[in-house]
N, C-alpha and C positions, 0 to 999 in steps of 0.2 A: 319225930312223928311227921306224917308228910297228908296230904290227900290226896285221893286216887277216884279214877271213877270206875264201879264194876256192873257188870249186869247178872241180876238176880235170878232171871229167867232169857231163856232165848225167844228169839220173836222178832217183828220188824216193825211194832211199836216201841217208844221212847221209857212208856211207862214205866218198863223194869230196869231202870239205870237209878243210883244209887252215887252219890258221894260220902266216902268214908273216908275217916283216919285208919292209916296205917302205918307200922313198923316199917323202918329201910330197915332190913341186915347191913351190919357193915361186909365191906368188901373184902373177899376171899380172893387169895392167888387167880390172877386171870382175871378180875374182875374191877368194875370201878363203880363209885356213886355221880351220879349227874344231879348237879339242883337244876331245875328244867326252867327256863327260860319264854319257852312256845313245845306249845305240842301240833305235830299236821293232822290236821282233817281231814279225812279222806272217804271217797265211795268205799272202799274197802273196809273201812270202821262198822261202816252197816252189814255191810254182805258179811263177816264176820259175827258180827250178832244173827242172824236169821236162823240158824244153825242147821236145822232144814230136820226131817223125820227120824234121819241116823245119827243126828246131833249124841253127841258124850257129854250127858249130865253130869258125869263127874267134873267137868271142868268148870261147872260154876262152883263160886262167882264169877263172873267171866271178866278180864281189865280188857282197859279199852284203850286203842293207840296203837302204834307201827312206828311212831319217828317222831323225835324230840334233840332240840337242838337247846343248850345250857354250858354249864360250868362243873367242871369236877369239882367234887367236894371232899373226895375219897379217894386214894389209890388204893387196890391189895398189895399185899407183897410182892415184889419181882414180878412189876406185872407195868407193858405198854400198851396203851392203845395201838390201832390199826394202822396208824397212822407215822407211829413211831414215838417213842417217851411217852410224853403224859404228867401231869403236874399238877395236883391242887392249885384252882384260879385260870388252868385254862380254858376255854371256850370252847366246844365239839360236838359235834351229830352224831346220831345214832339211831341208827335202820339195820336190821329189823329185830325192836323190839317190845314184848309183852308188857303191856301196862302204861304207854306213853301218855294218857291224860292223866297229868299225876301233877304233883310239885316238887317231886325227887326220885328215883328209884335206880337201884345199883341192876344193873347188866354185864353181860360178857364185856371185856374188852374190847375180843375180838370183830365187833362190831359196832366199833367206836373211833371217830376223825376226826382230829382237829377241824375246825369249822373255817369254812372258807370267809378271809375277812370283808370280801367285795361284799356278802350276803346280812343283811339283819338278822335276828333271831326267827321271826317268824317266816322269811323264807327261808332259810337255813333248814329250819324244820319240816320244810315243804319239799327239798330238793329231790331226796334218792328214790321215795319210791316212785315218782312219775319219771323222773330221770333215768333212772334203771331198766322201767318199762317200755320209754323210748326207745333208749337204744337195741332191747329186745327184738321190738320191732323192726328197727331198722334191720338187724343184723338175719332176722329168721326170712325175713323176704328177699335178704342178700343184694340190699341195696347199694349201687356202685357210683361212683363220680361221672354226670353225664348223663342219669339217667331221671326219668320223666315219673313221681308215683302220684297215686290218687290217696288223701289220706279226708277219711270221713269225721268228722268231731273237730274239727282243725283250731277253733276259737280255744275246746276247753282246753285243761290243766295238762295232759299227757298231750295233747296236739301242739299245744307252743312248744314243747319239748322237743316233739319229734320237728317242728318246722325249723329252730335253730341247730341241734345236731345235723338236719340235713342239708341245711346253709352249708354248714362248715366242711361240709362231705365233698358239695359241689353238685346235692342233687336238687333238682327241680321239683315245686311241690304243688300241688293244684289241688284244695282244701274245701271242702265245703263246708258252709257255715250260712246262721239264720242271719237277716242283714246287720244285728248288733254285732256281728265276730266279723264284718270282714278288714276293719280296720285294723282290728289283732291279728290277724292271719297276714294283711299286708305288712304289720308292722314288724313280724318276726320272719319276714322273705318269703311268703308264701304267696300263691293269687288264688285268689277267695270267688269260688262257685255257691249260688244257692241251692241248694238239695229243694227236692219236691218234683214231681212231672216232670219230665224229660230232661234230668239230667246226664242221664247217660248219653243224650246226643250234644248239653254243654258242654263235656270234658272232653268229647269227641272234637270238638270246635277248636278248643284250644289246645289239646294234643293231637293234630291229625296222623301222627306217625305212631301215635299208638303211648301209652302208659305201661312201665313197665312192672308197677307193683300197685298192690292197694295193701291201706292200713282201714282196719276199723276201729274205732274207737266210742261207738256210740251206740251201736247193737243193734239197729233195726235192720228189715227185709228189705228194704230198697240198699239200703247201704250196701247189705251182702246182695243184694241180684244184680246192682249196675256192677259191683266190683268184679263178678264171676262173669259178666259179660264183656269184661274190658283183661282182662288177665287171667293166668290158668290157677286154678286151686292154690298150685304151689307155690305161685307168688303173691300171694293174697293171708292176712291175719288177721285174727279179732280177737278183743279183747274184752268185750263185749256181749256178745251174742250166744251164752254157752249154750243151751238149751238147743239152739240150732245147730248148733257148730258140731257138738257131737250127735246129734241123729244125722247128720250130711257128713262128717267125718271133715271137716272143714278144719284148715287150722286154727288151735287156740293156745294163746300165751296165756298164765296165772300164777301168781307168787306162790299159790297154794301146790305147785307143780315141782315138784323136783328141781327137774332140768331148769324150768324159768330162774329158780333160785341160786341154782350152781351160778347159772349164765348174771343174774345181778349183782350177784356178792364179787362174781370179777369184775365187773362193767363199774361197780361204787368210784374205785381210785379216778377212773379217767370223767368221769360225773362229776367228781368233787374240784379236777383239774381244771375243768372248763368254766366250772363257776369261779375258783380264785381267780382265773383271768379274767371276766367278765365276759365270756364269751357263751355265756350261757347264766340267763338270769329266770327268778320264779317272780312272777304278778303274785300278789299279795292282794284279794279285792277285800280282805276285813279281819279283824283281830274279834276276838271273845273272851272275855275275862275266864278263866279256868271252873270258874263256877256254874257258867251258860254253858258248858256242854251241848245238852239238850237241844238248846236254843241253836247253837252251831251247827246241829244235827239238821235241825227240822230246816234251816236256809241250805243245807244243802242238798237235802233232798227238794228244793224248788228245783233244780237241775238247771239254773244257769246265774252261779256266783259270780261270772266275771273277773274268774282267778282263785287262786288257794285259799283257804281259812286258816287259822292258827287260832289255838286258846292259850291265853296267858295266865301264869299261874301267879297270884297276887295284886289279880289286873284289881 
């Protein structure tokens, strides 16, 4: 018997979340059990519950989670992780899957890695989906070695990501952020702008030959208006911004997209590579016992953690 967290009703209050016991199945061909170690918090836990007007009642109870880093406890039969083998007692991530605020539950293999050992447990659990999404980014703007981008959100969780992949690229990153984020933005090779009033004539200063790509990562109109006045449509993303993004037909990356998911399920292995080197690490700004969901919830909708969350299950 394990606990899990489910939501009763959709919505983007907290009220309808629920901690239950549940049944693991044991593992079938293809499949394995993880005792979960850290489950990631993420925006996407919420925006997931909201369900929105076209929401599919049949899917309540709805679990809750995307990624969870722990221990096999289970193999099926003739069956490896993603990663390669697989063993009762070793250590491993897993993105993307249904139910991560749990204390165990059995998932495909196929979307299962050894866990990189440079990482703790609760960045481990933090890694792939902002990892994945970076490198989205980088790759949909067609970012190249040499070249100069504008990335908005640069402090948060997917912004340290995209500012060390883009270190290691060789490209130049010029980040805006409130004055608590510019020492994280310098600290992971970025040069940190303040957003607000004339920033489009800041970036202008410090890139006078021009920026060759913007990222968004933060959703608002200034973001997307200095970013379209500094580069064309097609070198410009967000991830962010949807509401806008499709009435201006602007680009939008989303896990909930097809294509974004083909493109992250290949991007996971070289994600996972960068963190066993150390060349790419996840800030951790706080742990939550697997119980405080809720509570993990509601600090992260303050919108400035100061790094990823994790809940631990038996904290």
């Amino acid at each position: 018997m394990a606990q899990r967290w489910i939501a009763t009703e959709f919505g983007t209050e907290l009220d309808n979340l629920r901690l239950v016991d549940a049944d693991v199945p044991a593992p079938g061909p293809g499949e394995v059990t993880i005792e979960v170690r850290a489950a990631g918090v993420n925006p996407a836990d919420r925006k997931h519950l909201a369900g929105g007007p076209d929401a599919d009642r049949g899917r309540l109870p709805l679990p809750l989670g995307y990624e969870v880093a722990g221990v096999l406890s289970a193999v099926g039969p003739d069956t490896e992780i993603a990663s390669g083998g697989g063993a009762v007692g070793d250590e491993v991530i897993a993105y993307r899957v249904s139910g991560g605020y749990a204390s165990a539950l059995t998932v495909p293999a196929a979307g299962v890695f050894a866990k990189p050992a440079a990482l703790d447990f609760p960045a481990a659990a933090n890694l792939l989906l902002v990892g994945t999404t970076a490198a989205e980014m980088l790759d949909v703007t067609r970012v190249r070695s040499g070249d100069t981008v504008l990335l908005h959100a640069a402090s948060g969780a997917v912004g340290v990501s995209v500012l060390q992949q883009a270190r290691l690229m060789g490209v130049r990153v010029i980040g805006t952020t409130g004055d608590a984020g510019a020492d994280v933005v310098r600290r992971f090779g970025g040069e940190p702008v303040p957003y607000g009033p004339g920033l489009a004539d800041r970036v202008r200063a410090l890139a006078p030959d021009g920026v060759t790509a913007a990222m968004d990562a933060v959703g608002t109109d200034e973001a997307i208006d200095v970013s379209l006045g500094l580069v064309e449509p097609d070198r410009f993303v967000t991830i962010a911004a949807f509401e806008r993004a499709q009435r201006d037909g602007l680009p939008i990356i989303s896990g909930k997209f097809p294509a974004s998911q083909a493109f992250r399920d290949r991007a996971r292995p070289r994600v996972i590579e960068l963190a066993a080197s150390g060349q790419l690490v996840v800030p951790v700004a706080r742990t939550f016992p697997l119980t405080e969901a809720v509570a993990a919830l509601e600090f992260l909708r303050g919108g400035h953690p100061g790094g990823k969350l994790a809940l631990i299950p038996g904290a």
